[in-house]
C-alpha positions as CSV (number, residue, x, y, z in Angstrom):
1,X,-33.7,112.8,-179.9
2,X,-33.7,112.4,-176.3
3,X,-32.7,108.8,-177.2
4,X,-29.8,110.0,-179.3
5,X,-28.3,112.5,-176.6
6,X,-28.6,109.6,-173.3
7,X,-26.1,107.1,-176.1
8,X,-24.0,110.2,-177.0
9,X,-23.7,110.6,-172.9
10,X,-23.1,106.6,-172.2
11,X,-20.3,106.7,-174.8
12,X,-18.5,109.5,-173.7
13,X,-18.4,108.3,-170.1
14,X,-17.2,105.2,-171.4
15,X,-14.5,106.8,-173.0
16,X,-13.0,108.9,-169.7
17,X,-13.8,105.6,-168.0
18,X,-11.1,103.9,-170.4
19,X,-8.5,106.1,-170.1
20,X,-8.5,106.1,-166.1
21,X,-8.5,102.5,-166.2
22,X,-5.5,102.9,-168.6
23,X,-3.5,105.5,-166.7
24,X,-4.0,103.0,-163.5
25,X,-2.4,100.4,-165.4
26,X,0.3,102.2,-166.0
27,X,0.8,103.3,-162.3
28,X,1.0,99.7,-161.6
29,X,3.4,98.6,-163.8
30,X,6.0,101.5,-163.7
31,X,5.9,101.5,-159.7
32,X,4.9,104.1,-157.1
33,X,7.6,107.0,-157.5
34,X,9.7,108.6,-154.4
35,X,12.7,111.0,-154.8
36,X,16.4,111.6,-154.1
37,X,16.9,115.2,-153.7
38,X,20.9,115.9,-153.7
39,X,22.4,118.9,-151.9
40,X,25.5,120.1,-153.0
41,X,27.6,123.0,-152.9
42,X,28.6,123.5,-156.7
43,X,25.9,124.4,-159.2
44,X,26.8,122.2,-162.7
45,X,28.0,119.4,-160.9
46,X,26.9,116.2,-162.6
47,X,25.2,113.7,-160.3
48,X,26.1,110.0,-161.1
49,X,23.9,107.5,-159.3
50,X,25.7,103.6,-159.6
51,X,27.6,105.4,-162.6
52,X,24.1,106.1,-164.1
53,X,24.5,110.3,-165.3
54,X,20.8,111.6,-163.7
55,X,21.7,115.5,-164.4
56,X,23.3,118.8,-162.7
57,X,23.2,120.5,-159.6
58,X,21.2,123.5,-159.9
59,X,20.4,126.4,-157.5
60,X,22.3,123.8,-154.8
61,X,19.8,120.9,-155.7
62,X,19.5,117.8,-158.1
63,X,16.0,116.1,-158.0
64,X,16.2,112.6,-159.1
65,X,12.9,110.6,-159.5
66,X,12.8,106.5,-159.0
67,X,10.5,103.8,-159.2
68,X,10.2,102.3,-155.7
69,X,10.0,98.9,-157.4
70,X,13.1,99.4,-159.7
71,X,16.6,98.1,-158.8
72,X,17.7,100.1,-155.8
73,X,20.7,102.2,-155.9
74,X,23.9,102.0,-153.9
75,X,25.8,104.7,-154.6
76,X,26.1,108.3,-155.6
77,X,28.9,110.4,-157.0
78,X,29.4,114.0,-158.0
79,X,32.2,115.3,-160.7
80,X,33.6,119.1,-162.1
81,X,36.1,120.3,-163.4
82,X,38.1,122.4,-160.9
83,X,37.2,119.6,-158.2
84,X,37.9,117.2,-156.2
85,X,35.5,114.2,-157.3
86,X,33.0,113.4,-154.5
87,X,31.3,109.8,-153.3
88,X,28.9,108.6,-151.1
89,X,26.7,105.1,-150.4
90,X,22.9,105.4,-150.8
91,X,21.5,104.0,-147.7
92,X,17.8,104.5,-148.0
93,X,14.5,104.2,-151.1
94,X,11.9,106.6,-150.6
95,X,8.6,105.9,-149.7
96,X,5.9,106.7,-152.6
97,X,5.8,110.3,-152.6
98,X,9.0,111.4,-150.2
99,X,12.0,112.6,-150.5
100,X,15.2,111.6,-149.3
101,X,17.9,114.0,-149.0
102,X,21.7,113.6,-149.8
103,X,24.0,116.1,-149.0
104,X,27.7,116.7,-150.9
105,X,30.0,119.4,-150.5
106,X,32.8,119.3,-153.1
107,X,36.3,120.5,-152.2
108,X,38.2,122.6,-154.8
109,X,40.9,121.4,-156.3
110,X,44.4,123.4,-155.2
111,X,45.4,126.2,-157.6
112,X,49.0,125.9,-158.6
113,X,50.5,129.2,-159.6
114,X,53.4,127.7,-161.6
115,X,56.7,129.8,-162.3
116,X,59.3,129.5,-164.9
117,X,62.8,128.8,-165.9
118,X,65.0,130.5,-168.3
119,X,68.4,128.8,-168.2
120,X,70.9,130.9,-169.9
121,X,74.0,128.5,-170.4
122,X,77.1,128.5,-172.5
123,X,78.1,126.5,-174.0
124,X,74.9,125.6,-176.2
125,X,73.8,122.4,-176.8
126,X,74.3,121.7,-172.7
127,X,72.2,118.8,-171.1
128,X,69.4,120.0,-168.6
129,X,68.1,118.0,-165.6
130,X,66.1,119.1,-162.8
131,X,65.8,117.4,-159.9
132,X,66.9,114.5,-161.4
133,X,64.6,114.4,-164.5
134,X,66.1,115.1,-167.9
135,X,64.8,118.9,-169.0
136,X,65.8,119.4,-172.4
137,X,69.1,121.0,-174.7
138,X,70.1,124.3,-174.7
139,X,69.5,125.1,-178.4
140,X,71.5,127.1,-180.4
141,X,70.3,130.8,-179.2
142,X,71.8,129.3,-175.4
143,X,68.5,129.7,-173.6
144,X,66.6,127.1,-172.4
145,X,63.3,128.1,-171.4
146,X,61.1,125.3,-168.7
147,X,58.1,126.1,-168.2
148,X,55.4,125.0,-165.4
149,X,57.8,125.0,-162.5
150,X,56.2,124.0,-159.5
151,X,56.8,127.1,-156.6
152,X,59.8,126.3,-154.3
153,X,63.6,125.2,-154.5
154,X,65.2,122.8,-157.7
155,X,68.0,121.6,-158.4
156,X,69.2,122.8,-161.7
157,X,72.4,120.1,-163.2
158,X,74.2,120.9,-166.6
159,X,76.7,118.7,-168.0
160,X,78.2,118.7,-171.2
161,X,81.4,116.5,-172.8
162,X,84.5,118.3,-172.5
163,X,83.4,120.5,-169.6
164,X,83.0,120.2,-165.7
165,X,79.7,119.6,-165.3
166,X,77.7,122.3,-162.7
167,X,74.6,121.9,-160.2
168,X,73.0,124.8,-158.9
169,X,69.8,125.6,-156.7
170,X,67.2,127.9,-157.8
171,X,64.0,129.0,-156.2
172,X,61.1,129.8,-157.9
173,X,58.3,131.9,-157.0
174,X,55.1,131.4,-157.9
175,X,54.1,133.3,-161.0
176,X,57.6,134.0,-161.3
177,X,60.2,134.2,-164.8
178,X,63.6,133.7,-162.9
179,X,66.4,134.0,-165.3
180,X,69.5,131.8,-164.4
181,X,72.9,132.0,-166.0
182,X,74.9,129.1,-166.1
183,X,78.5,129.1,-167.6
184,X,80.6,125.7,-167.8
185,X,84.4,125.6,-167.6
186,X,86.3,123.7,-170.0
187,X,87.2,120.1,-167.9
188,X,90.9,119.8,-166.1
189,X,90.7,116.4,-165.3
190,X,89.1,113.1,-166.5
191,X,88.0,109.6,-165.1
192,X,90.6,106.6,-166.1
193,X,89.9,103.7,-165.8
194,X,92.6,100.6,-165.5
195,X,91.5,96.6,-166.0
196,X,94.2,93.9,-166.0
197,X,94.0,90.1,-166.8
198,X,94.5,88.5,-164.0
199,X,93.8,91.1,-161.6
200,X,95.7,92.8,-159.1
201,X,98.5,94.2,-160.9
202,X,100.4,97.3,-159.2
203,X,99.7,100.1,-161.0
204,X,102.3,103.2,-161.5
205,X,101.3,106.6,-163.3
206,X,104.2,109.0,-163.9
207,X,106.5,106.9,-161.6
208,X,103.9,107.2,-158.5
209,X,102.2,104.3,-157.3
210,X,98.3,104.6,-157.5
211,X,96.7,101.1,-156.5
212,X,96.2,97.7,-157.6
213,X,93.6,96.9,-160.8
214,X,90.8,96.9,-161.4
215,X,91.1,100.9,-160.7
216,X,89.0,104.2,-161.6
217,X,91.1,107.5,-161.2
218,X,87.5,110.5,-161.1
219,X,90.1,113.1,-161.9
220,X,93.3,112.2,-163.2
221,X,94.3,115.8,-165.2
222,X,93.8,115.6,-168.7
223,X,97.0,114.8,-171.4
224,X,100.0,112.7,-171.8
225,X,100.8,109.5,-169.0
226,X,103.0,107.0,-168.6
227,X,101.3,103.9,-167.4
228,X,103.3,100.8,-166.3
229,X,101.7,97.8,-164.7
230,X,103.6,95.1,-162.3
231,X,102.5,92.2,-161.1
232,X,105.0,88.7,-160.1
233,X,105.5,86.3,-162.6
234,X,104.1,88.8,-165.6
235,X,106.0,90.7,-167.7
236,X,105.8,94.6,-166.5
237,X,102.9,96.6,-169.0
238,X,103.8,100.1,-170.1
239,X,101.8,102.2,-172.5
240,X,101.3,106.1,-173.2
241,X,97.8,107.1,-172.5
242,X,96.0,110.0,-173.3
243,X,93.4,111.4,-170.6
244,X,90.4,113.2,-172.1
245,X,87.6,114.4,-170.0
246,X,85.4,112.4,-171.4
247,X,86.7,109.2,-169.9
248,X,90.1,106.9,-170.5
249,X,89.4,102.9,-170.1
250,X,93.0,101.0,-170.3
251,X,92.5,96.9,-170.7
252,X,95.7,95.2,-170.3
253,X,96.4,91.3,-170.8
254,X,99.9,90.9,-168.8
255,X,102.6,88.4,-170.7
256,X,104.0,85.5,-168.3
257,X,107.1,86.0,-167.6
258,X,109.9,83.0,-169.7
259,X,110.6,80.3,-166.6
260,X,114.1,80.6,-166.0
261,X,115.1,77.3,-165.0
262,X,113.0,75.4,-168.1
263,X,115.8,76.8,-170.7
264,X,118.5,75.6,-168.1
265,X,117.0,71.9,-168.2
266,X,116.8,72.3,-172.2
267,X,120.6,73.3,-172.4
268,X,122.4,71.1,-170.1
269,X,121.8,67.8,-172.5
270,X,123.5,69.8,-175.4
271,X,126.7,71.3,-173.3
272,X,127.4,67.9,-171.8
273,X,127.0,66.3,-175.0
274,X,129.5,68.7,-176.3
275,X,131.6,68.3,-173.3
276,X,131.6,64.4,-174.2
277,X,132.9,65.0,-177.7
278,X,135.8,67.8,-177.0
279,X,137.2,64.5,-174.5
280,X,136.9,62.2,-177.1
281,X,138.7,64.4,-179.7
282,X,141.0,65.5,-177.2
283,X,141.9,61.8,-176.1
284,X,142.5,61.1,-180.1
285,X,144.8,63.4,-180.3
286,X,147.0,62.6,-177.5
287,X,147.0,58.8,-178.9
288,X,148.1,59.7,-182.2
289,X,150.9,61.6,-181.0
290,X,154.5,61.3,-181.4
């Protein structure tokens, strides 16, 4: 019996023996273990270490356990929504059983209290801009409505064919619905624009000279004018033109003028040929005279 119990005894110390040599093993071939402890000032902040995601700032601390013989880290970073994203190197490992500490304080990310348009335009169907970048069309009910407006002054332009086009400022508040009205007036006046082959034709508009081609008139008042074109050695180019506000383009090809003195030169061989034979008839008759 006694026999029995002292092998019951030797096994069971064999077996705790075992499993201390085991968990030494395993201490030797994972590494000793030191720790990052990271500070920051944002709880649920997640903590990024060489991009690898090691958890979330918690009560104003992250631990993060590492093997001292694993690949050292270089860098940490911390990310949230609402803020700025926040980076730093890791300089140091940590000896078996310390901690190193990393500090991270996170900056909020600037609040913008946006304000809003509502253009109120006639005519509909307008084109919108604001400072420069297209906004939209006024749809049918003739309000435009732009929303997310950064606080401070814009420049508001409307333009639509057939009416003179308007630019105003406006200056939004933050949080604030400004209504604007904008109202277009039917044009008075409209670009032309005058092109001639060759170039450099004198140009007359109802009588009154107004430059040489090529020529653009901004605002030449819409309707009915008389357009004549005069350059040397070209035939002089007249047309009617009709001046919309949407723009006018004229293109005219001038005509050489005939040269004068090459029909001359054609002529004279048949008039003194003619002359020739009214002498010889004349002579003829004189000869057979009485």
């Amino acid at each position: 019996m006694k026999h029995s119990f002292l092998m019951a005894c030797i096994i069971i110390t064999a077996l705790f023996a075992s499993g201390s040599v085991a968990d030494t093993a395993t201490d030797i071939l994972g590494g000793d273990i030191g720790t990052y402890r990271v500070h920051a000032n944002v709880n649920g902040a997640k903590v990024y270490f060489d991009e690898d995601y090691k958890g979330e700032i918690a009560d104003g601390i992250l631990d993060v356990p590492v093997y001292l013989t694993g690949t050292p880290y270089h860098s940490f970073s911390l990310e949230k929504e609402g803020y700025y994203p926040y980076s730093g190197p890791i300089q140091s490992v940590p000896a078996k059983g310390s901690i190193v500490h990393i500090y991270a304080t996170m900056q909020a990310l600037r609040v913008v209290e946006y304000g809003r348009l509502h253009l109120l335009v006639t005519p509909v169907l307008a084109s919108v801009s604001i400072d420069g970048t297209p906004a939209g069309e006024v749809p049918e009910t003739g309000v435009l409505i732009i929303r997310d407006i950064v606080p401070g002054t814009h420049y508001i332009h409307v333009a639509k064919p057939g009416y003179t086009p308007e630019t105003i400022t406006a200056t939004v508040g933050k949080n604030e619905i400004m209504k604007v009205p904008v109202t277009l007036s039917p044009a008075s006046s409209g670009p032309l624009t005058i092109t001639s082959n060759p170039a450099g034709a004198r140009i007359f508009l109802d009588g009154q000279d107004a430059g040489v081609t090529p020529l653009t008139i901004p605002d030449l008042a819409l309707g009915i004018h008389t357009l004549v074109l005069k350059m040397d050695g070209y035939q002089d180019y007249t047309e009617q033109i009709t001046v919309t506000s949407d723009g006018t383009t004229v293109s005219a090809s001038l005509v050489p003028t005939p040269a004068q003195g090459g029909i001359r030169l054609s002529l004279s061989p048949l008039v003194f040929l003619g002359a020739l034979f009214g002498a010889a008839i004349l002579l003829w008759i004189r000869r057979e005279g009485p």
